[in-house]
C-alpha positions as CSV (number, residue, x, y, z in Angstrom):
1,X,148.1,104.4,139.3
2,X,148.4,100.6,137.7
3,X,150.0,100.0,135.1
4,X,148.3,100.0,131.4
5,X,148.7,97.3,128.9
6,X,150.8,97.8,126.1
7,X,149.3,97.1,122.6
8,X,150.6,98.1,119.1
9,X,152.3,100.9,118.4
10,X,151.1,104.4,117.6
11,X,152.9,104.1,114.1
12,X,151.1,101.3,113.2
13,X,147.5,102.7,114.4
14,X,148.6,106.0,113.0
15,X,151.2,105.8,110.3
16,X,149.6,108.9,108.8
17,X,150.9,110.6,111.6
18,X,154.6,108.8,111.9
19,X,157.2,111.4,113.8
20,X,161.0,110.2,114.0
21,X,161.5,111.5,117.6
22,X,160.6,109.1,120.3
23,X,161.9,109.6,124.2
24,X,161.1,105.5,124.8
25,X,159.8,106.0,128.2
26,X,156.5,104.6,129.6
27,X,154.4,107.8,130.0
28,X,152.4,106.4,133.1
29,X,149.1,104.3,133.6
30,X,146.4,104.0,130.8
31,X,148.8,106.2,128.1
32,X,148.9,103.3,126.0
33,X,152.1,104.8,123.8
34,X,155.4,105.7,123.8
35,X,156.5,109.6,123.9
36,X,157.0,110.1,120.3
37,X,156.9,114.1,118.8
38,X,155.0,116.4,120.7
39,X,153.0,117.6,117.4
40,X,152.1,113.9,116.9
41,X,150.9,113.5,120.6
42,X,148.7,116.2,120.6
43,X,146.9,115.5,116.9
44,X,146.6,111.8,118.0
45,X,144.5,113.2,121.2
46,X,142.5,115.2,119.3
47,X,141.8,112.1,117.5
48,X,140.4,110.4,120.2
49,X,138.5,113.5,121.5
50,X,136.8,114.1,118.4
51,X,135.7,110.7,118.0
52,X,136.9,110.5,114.4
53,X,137.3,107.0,112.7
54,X,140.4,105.9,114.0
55,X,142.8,104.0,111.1
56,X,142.8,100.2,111.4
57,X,145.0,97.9,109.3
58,X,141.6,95.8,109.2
59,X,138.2,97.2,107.8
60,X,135.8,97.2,111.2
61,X,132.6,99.0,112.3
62,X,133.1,102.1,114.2
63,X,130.1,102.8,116.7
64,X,130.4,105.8,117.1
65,X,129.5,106.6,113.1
66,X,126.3,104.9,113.5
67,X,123.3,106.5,112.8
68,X,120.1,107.4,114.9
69,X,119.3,103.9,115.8
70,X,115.7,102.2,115.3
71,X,113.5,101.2,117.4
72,X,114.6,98.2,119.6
73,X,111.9,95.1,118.2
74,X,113.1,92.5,120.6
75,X,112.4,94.1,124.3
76,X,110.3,97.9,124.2
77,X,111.6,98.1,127.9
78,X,115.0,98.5,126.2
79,X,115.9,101.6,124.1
80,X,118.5,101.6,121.5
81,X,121.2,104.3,122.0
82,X,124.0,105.5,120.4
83,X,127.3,106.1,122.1
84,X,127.4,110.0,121.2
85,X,124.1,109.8,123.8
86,X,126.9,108.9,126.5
87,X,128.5,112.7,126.3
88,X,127.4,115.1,128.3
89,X,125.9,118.2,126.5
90,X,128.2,120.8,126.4
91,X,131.4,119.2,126.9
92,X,133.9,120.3,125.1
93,X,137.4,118.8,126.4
94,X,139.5,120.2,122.8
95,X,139.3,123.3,124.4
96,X,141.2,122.2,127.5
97,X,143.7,120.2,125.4
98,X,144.6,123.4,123.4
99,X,145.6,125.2,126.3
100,X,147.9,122.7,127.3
101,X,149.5,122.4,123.9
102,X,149.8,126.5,123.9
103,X,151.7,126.4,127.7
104,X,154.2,123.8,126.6
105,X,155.0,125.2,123.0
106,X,158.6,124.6,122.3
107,X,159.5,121.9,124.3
108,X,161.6,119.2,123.2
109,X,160.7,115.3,123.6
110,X,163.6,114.3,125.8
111,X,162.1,117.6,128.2
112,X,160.3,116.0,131.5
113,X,157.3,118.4,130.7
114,X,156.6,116.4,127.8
115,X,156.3,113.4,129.8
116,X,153.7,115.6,131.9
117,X,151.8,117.2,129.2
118,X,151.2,113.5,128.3
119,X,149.9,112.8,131.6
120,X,148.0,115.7,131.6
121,X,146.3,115.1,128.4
122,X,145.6,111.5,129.7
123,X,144.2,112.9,132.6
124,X,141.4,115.3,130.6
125,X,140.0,111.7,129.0
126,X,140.0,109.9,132.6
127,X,138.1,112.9,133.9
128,X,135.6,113.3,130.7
129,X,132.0,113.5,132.6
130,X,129.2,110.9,132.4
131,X,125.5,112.1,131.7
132,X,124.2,111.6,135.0
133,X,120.4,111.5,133.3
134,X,121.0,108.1,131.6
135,X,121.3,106.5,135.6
136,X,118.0,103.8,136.1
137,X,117.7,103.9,131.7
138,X,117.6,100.5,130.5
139,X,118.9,100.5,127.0
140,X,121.0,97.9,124.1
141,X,124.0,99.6,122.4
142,X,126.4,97.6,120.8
143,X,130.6,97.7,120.9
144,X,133.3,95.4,121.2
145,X,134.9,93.7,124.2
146,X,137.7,94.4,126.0
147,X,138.4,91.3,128.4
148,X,139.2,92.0,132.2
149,X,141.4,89.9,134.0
150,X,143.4,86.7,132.9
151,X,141.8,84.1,130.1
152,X,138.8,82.5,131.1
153,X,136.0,80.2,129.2
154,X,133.3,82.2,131.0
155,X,133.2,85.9,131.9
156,X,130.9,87.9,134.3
157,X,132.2,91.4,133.3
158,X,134.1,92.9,130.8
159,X,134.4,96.8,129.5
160,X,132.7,97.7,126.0
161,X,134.2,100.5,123.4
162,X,133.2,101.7,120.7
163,X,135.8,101.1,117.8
164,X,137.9,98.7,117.1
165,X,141.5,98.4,118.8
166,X,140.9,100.5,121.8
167,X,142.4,99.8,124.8
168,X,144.4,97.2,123.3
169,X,145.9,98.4,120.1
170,X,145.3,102.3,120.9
171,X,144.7,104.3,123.6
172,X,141.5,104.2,126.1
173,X,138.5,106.4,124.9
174,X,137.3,109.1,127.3
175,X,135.7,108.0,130.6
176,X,132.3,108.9,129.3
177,X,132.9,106.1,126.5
178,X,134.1,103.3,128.1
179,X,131.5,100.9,129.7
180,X,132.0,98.6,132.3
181,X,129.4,95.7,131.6
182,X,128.4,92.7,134.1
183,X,126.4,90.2,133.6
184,X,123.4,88.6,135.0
185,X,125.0,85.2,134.0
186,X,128.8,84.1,132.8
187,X,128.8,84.2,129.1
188,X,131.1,81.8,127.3
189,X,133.5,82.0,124.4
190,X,134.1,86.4,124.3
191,X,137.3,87.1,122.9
192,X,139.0,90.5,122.9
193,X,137.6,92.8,120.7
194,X,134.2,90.6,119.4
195,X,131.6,93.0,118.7
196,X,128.6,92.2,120.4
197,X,125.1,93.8,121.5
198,X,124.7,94.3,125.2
199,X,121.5,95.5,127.1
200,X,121.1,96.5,131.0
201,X,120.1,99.0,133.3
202,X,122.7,102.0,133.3
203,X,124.6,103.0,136.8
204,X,126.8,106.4,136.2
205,X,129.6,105.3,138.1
206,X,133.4,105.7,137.9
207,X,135.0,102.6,137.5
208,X,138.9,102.0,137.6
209,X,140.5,98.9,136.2
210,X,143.9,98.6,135.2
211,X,142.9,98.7,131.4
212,X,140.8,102.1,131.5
213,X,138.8,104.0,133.7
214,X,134.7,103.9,132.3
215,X,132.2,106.2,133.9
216,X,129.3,104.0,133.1
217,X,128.3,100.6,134.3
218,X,125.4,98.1,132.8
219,X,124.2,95.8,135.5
220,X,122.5,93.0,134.9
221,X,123.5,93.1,131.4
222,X,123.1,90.3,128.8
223,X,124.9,89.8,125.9
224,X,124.7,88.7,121.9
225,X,126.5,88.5,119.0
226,X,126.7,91.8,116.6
227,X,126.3,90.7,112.9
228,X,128.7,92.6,111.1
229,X,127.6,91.7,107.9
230,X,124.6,93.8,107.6
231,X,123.5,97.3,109.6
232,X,121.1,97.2,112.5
C-alpha cells in the first residue's frame, strides 16, 4: 500500500467534531488522518459516505449538491451528469460501516483494533463499486483537481473530486467518486484544487495512485475553467 499525503488536520476540516484523544500514529495508506476518538472516526466516515457538505474554512461549491443538470449546449454528443449518477443503485456502504462500529464497541484509542477498524473503514470507500453502465458514455461533469505527480507547467492527467479539500485537506471520497482524467492534450497552468469542467468518454476502471484509488477513468478528456460565480 503507498503511502497517502498528509493534508490538514481533521480538527480543522471538522472542528465541530474535535475529540481530545489522539493515538498519533499514521493509520496506513489513503487514511488521510490521525487516530483521534473512535466516536469522532466513525461520524467523520459517515460524513464522507453520505456525501454531506463537508465544513471548509473557505465558502466553495460542492458538486455533489448540484442539481439535475441542463442540457449540455456546447457538444449534444456530451451529456451533463451529476456525480450522484457515479453510485451504483443500491449501494448502501453505512450499513457495512455500522457493523463495524457495533463489533469494536468499547475499545480504547491506544487499542491496535482501533488502528484496524480504521483501516477497515478505509477499506469499505476503496472498494465502493462503479456503475459499470456509464462505460463507452461520453459526458461533462465538473469538480476540482487534484494534481498527480510532482509540479509541472503542463499536465496530461490528473484525478477530479467533487468538493473542495478532498484528498488534500480531507480524506479520499469513495472509489465510485474519484475520477481519474487524461487528456487528449497537456493542459497548462491547473493548480490543486481549481474547479474546472471536464468531458470524455467514460472507462469503469480501478485506478490506484498513491493519492486515492478512483473507479472511473475519462479518456480523451478536455478540460475548462468552472465559473464559480454563477450556476451552470
Amino acid at each position: 500500500m503507498r503511502p497517502v499525503h498528509q493534508g490538514g488536520s481533521l480538527e480543522t476540516q471538522f472542528p465541530h467534531l474535535r475529540g481530545d484523544a489522539h493515538a498519533g500514529a499514521d493509520a496506513g495508506a489513503r487514511t488521510g488522518w490521525k487516530i483521534p476518538a473512535l466516536a469522532v472516526l466513525a461520524t467523520v466516515v459517515t460524513i464522507v459516505l453520505a456525501a454531506i457538505v463537508v465544513p471548509s474554512a473557505r465558502k466553495t461549491l460542492d458538486f455533489r449538491q448540484q442539481p439535475a443538470p441542463e442540457p449540455y449546449a456546447g457538444d449534444p454528443a456530451f451529456e451533463q451528469m451529476r456525480w450522484s449518477d457515479l453510485v451504483p443503485s443500491g449501494w448502501d456502504p453505512a450499513e457495512r460501516i455500522r457493523t463495524l462500529q457495533q463489533r469494536h464497541t468499547g475499545i480504547g484509542d491506544s487499542d491496535p483494533r482501533a488502528r484496524a477498524l480504521l483501516a477497515q473503514m478505509r477499506e469499505v470507500l476503496d472498494q465502493a463499486p462503479a456503475d459499470a453502465s456509464l462505460a463507452g458514455r461520453r459526458i461533462r461533469i465538473p469538480g476540482y483537481v487534484v494534481p498527480l505527480g510532482g509540479a509541472s507547467r503542463s499536465t496530461t492527467e490528473f484525478l477530479l473530486v467533487p468538493y473542495f479539500g478532498a484528498c488534500i485537506h480531507t480524506p479520499p471520497p469513495p472509489a465510485n467518486q474519484v475520477i481519474h482524467v487524461v487528456t487528449t492534450e497537456p493542459v497548462k497552468g491547473l493548480a490543486a484544487m481549481d474547479a474546472v469542467w471536464v468531458r470524455g468518454t467514460v472507462e469503469v476502471t480501478r485506478v490506484e495512485t498513491a493519492t486515492a484509488i478512483s473507479g472511473y477513468r475519462l479518456r480523451g478528456a478536455t478540460v475548462e475553467a468552472y465559473d464559480t460565480s454563477r450556476k451552470r
